[in-house]
C-alpha positions as CSV (number, residue, x, y, z in Angstrom):
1,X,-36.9,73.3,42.9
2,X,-34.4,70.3,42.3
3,X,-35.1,69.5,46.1
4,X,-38.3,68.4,45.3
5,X,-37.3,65.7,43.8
6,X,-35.3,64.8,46.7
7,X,-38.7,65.6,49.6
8,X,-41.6,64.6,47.8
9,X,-40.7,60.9,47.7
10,X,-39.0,60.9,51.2
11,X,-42.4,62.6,52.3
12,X,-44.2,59.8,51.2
13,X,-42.0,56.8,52.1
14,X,-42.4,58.3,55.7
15,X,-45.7,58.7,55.4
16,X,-46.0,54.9,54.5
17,X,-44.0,54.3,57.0
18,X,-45.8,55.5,59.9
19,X,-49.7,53.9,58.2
20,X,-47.6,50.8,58.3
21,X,-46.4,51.1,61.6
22,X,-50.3,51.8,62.9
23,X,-51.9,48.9,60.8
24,X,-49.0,46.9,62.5
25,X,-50.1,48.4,65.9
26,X,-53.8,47.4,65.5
27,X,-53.3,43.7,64.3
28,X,-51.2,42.9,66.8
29,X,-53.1,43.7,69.3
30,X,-51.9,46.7,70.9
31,X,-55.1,48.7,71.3
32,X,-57.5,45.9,72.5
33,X,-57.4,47.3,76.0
34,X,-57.2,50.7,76.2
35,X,-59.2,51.0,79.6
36,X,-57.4,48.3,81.6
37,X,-54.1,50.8,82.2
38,X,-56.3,52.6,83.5
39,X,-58.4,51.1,85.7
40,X,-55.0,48.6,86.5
41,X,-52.9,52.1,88.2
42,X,-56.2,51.7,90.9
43,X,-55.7,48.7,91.8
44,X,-54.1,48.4,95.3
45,X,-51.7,45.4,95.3
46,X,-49.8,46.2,97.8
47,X,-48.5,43.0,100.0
């Protein structure tokens, strides 16, 4: 049980970790277009 003490708050710092990594994510930018890698792969720019 003394390893609780230990996981629980390790847990949740990773768990912070990772919602601030995805709010980070979303203001930057980084899912504004999702359908343009997409449609971008069928484009035939080949010179």
């Amino acid at each position: 049980m003394d390893v609780l003490i230990f996981l629980v708050p390790l847990a949740i710092g990773l768990g912070l970790v990772g919602l601030f990594a995805f709010v980070w994510a979303l203001r930057s930018g980084q899912y504004d277009d999702v359908e343009g890698a997409a449609l971008r792969m069928l484009s035939d720019d080949d010179l």
